[in-house]
C-alpha positions in Angstrom: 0.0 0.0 0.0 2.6 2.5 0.6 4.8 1.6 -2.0 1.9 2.2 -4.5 0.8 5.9 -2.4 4.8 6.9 -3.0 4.6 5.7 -6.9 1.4 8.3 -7.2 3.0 10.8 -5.5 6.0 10.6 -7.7 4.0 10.4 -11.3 2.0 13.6 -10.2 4.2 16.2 -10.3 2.3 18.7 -9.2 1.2 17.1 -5.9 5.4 16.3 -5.8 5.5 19.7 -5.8 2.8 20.7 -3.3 4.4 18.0 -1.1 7.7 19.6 -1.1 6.8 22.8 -0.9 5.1 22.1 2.1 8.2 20.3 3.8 10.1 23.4 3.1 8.1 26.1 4.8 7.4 23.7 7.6 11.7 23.6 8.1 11.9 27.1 7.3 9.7 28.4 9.6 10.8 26.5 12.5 14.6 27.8 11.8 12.8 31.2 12.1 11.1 30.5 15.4 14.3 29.0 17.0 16.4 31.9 15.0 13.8 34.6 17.0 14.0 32.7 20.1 17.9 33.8 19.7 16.7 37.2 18.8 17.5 36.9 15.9 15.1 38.1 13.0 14.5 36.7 9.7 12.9 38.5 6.8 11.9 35.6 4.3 9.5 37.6 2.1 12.5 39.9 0.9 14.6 36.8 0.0 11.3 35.8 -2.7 11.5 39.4 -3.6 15.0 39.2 -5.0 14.3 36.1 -7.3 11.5 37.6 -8.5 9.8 34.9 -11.1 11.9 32.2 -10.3 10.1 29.4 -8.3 12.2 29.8 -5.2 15.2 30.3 -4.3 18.2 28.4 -2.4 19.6 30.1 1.2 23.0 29.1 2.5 23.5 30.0 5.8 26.3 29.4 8.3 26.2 29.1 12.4 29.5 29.1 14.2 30.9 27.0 10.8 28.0 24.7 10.9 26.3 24.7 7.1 22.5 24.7 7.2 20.9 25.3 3.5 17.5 25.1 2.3 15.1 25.9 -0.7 11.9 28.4 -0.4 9.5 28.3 -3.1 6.6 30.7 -3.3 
């Protein structure tokens, strides 16, 4: 049963991308509440400004020399 969910999920693409779209504003804003619990603010909507009619765009960020990077789409 799963293994036949995951093959629909892959063959419609745009639920694919729904799916993942999802995941990444669900990691993105959690990195923003435990960035503001450090006082330390985070203006996401400017960073979709800049790409402007891209789908997204890719943020590479670095903590004390630990790499943390992740894709927004709109």
């Amino acid at each position: 049963m799963f293994f036949h969910q995951m093959d629909e999920i892959l063959q419609n693409r745009e639920l694919l991308e729904e799916l993942s779209s999802s995941s990444a504003a669900n990691v993105s804003g959690k990195v923003k509440t435990l960035l503001a619990d450090e006082k330390i603010s985070v203006n996401i909507d400017s960073l979709l400004e800049i790409v402007q009619d891209k789908k997204g765009v890719q943020v590479d960020l670095c903590f004390n020399n630990d790499k943390f990077s992740f894709f927004l789409t709109r």
